[in-house]
C-alpha positions in Angstrom: 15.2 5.1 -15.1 13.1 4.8 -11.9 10.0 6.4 -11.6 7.7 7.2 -8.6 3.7 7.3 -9.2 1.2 7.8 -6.4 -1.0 4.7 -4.6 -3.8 6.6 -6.2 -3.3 6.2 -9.3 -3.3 2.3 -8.9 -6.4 0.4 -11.3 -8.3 -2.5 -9.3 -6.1 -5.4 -10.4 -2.6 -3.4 -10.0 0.2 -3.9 -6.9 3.0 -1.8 -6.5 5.8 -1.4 -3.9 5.4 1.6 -1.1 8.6 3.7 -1.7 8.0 6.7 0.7 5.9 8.4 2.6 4.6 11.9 2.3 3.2 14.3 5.0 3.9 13.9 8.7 2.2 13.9 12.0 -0.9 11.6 12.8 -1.8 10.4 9.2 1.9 9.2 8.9 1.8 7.3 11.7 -1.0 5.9 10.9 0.5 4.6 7.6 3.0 3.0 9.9 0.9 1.3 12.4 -0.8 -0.2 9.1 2.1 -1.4 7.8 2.8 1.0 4.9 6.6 1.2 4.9 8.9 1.2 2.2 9.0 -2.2 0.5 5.6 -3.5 1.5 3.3 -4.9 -1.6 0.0 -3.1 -1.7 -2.3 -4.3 -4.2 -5.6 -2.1 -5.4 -8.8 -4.2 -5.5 -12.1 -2.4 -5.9 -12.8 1.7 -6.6 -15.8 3.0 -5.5 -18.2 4.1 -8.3 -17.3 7.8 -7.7 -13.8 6.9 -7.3 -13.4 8.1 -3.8 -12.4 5.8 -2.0 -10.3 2.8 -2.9 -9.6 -0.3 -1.4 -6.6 -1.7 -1.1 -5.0 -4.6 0.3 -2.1 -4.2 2.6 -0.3 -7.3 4.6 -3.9 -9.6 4.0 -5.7 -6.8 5.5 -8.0 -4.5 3.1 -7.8 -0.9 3.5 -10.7 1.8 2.1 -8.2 4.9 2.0 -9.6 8.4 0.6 -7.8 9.9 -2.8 -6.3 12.6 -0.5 -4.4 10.1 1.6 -3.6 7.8 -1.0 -1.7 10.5 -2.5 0.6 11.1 0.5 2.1 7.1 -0.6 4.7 7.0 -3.2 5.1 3.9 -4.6 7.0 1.9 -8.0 5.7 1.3 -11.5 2.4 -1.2 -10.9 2.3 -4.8 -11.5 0.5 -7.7 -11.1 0.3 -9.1 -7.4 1.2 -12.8 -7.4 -1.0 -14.9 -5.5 2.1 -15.5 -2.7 2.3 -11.9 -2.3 -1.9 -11.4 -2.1 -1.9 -13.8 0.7 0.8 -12.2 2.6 3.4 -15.0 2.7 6.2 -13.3 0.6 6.8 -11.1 3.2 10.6 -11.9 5.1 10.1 -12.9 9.2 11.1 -9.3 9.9 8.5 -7.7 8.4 5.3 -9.7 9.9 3.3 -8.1 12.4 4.3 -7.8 16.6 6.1 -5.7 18.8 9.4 -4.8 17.1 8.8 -6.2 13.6 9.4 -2.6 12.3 
């Protein structure tokens, strides 16, 4: 049975795969001007010491994000990023980053 969780709720150390998006309007589209589509590998690497916010890395860029927006990012069960995938080269031609690579 699949199961969706939320970026959130990711521990420094865990990846998962982006699913879906929640919400709409300028915070979405931000997401998508990231890179946060379905598919893409996003890998949680440091929470602040009050938890708010997190860092994530996202196509070999790192990320803060706040808990709120996090939340809006559905993604699979967690796993543990290979190093490939950290680096950004398991990602197919099509997905890199240009003008029309979305």
């Amino acid at each position: 049975m699949y199961q969706e969780n939320l970026l959130s709720s990711l521990k420094p150390g865990q990846a998962a795969r982006v699913t879906g998006l929640e919400g709409a309007g300028g915070m979405r589209r931000r997401f998508q001007d990231l890179g946060v589509i379905p598919g893409t590998v996003v890998e949680c690497l440091y929470k602040s010491p009050l938890g708010d916010p997190q860092a994530y890395l996202i196509r070999g860029a790192v990320i803060a994000l706040r808990e709120k927006d996090a939340q809006d990012i559905r993604t699979g069960w967690p796993f543990a990023a290979k190093e490939k995938e950290r680096q950004g080269e398991g990602m197919a031609r099509t997905q890199e980053a240009g003008y029309g690579a979305y």
